[in-house]
Structures are given as structure tokens and as C-alpha cells.
N, C-alpha and C positions, 0 to 999 in steps of 0.2 A: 416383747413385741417385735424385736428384731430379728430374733431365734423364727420366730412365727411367719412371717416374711419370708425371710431367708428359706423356711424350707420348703414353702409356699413354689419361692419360686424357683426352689432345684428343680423339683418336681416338673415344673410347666416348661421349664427350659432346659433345662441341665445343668445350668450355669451353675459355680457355687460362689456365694459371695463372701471375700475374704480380705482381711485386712484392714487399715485405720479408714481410707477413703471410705469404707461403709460401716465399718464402728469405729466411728471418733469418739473419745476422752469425751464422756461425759462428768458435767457440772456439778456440785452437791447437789440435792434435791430439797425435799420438804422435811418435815420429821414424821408425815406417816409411816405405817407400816404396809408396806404394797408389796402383792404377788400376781405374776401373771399364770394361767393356767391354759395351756395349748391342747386340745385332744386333734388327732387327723388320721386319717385312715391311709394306708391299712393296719398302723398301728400307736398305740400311742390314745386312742378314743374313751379306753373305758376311765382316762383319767378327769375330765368333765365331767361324765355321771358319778364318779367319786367323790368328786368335791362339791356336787350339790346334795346328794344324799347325807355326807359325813355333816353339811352346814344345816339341815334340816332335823336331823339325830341331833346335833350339838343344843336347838332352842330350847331355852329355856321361859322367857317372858313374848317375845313377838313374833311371830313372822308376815313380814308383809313381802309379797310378790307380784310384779306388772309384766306381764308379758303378753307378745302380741303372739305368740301359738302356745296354750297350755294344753298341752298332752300327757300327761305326765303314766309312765309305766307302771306297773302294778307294784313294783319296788317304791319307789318317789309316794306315789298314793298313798302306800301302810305308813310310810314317816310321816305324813303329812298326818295320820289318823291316829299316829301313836305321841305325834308333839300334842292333836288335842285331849289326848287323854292324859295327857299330864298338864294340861292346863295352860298351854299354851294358845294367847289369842292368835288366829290369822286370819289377815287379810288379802283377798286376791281380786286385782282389777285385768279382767280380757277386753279384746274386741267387743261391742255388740253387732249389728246387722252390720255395721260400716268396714265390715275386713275385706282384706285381698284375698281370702282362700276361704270361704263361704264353707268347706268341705273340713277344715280343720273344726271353726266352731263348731259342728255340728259331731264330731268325734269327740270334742272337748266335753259337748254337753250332757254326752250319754254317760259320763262318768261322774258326775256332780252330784249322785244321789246319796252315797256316803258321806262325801265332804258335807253339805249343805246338813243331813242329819246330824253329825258331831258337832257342828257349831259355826265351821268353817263359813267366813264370810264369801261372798264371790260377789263380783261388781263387774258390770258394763260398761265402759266407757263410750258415753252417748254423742258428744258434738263431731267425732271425726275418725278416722282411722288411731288406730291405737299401738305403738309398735313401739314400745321399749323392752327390755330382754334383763329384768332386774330383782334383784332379792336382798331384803335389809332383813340381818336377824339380831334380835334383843338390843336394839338402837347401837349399834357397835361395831359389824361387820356387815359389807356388803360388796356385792359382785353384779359390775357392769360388762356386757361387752355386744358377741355376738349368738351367746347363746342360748335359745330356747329353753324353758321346762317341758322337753319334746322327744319320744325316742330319733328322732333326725338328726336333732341337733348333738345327743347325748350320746350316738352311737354310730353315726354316720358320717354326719356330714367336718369338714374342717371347723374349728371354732378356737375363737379366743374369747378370755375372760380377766377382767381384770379387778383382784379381792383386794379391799383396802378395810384397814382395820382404824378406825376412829370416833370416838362417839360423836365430834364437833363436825367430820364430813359426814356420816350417819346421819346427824340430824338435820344437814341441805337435802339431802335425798327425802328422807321423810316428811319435809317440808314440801316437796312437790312432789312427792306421794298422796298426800293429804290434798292439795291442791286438783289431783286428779281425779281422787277419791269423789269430791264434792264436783263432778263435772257424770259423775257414772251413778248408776242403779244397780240399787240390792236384787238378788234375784232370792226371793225365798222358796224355801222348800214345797210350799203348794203350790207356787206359780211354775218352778221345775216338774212338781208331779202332775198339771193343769194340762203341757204342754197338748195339744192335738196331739191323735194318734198316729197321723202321715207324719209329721214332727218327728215321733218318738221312733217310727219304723227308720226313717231315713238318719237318724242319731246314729241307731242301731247297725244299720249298714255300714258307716260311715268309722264308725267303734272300730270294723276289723279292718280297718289300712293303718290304724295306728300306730304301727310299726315304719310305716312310710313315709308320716307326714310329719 
């Protein structure tokens, strides 16, 4: 996180931060096993979408995902469609009406017709805006931080991530996974194919910025 920072802010300033005044001797820690994962442009980015694709190839029993922009690229999508055909459960809770970028959901949605066919859960989160950036795979690893399942965030924009490997923290996450879970709505695959046809056109427009949002 401090590499992350640090180059954050050459960049902005030129400044380079060097020395004990800004890395002090850090303390023992916990006994997890913790990585942090930096992508920034203009280089250094395709390492983010590497370590969500390579975590999504890796499931083998769950995958559960909350995020507050899922957009996921037509890479991301096949993993997602090739964990369910090996029998992988997943679950995934988005924004519903309550988001800040009305124009993301509506890109998000146009792609849900696969998913939702192979078994793929997808969920609403209904009391309020919904903005976590999160993925537990097979109750064991998971990866918080600031990055979207989004080409923006996976190829664009600055991001940090931080993968912890534990089944006893896995399972506080899943606990307010679950917690979320029972606050959102299933969207099934008739109510997806139900949608109004102005719905479905503006989906459809919406589909090709996906690279943007």
C-alpha cells in the first residue's frame, strides 16, 4: 500500500518518497497470508485483470461477488461461465435503481442473459446505494479494495487491491455477504427477458461504452 501511494504521488508531484521518515520498521503482523495488488497506468494495469481472471479460473466450490459497477469484459464473462460449468455456485449482488451511475447498471444489464441462463445468481441490493468492490472464492481467499469487476477499473483506471488468504477471515466476509444478500432481490431470467423494450434498447446503447465505464 505504500509502493501504491508512493507512486501515486511521484506522479502528481514528482516528489519521490524515500527513506525511514516514510517507511518505518514495521511491527509483526497477524498470521494471515496477505498480498497487495497495484495495477496504474500507463503501465503496470493488466496486472489487476490478471489476478481477477486467474481467481475466477482458480474456483472450484463458490464464487461470491458485490460490487458497485459490474461490467465485466467478455474475458471475465467466459470465466464466470466456464466456473458454472464445472459446477461452481455464484453469487452476485449489484446496485439496484439506488446507484450513482444509472448508465453503468444499465450496461451491466445487457450482459446478464448468459449469466442468469447458466445458473448464475445476480442480486439487487434494495435499502440503499451499494458500493463494495469484493470477491470471496471457495470460502478461503478474497480480494478487497478499490477495484471494480469493470473494464475501468481493470484497465484504466489506478487501483489497489488487497488478497487475503484465510478461511476464518473468508468467513466475516461471507457473513456480511450473506447479511447483504438477504437485504437484495433475485433478478430471474424471465424478469431479465420481461424487461420493456425502451429498457432493453437503452441496455443496449449503454452495452457499447463498456469499455469506458
Amino acid at each position: 500500500m505504500q509502493a501504491a501511494f508512493a507512486d501515486n504521488w511521484l506522479e502528481g508531484t514528482g516528489e519521490v518518497l524515500q527513506g525511514s521518515k516514510f517507511y518505518p520498521a514495521q511491527d509483526e503482523g497477524g498470521s494471515l497470508g496477505a498480498q497487495v495488488v497495484i495495477s496504474s497506468q500507463p503501465e503496470g494495469s493488466v496486472s489487476m485483470h490478471q489476478m481477477m481472471l486467474m481467481a475466477l479460473a482458480a474456483a472450484e466450490r463458490h464464487i461470491r461477488i458485490g460490487m458497485a459497477y459490474f461490467v465485466p469484459d467478455d474475458v471475465a464473462l467466459a470465466q464466470l461461465l466456464a466456473a458454472r460449468a464445472r459446477g461452481v455456485e455464484i453469487d452476485i449482488i449489484v446496485p439496484s435503481e439506488n446507484t450513482d451511475v444509472p448508465l453503468v447498471r444499465k450496461s451491466s444489464r445487457y450482459f446478464w442473459g448468459d449469466l442468469l441462463r447458466s445458473g448464475v445468481r445476480i442480486h439487487e441490493f434494495q435499502p440503499t446505494m451499494y458500493h463494495p468492490k469484493l470477491v470471496i472464492v471457495d470460502d478461503s481467499w478474497v480480494t478487497m479494495g478499490s477495484a471494480n469487476l469493470d473494464e475501468r477499473s481493470l484497465r484504466l483506471n489506478d487501483e489497489a487491491n488487497l488478497n487475503i488468504y484465510g478461511e476464518e477471515f473468508a468467513a466475516e466476509q461471507i457473513a456480511i455477504f450473506q447479511d447483504d444478500l438477504k437485504r437484495s432481490r433475485q433478478i430471474s431470467l424471465q424478469e431479465w427477458q420481461s424487461r420493456p423494450l425502451s429498457e432493453k434498447f437503452t441496455d443496449w446503447i449503454a452495452s457499447w461504452m463498456r469499455a469506458q465505464l
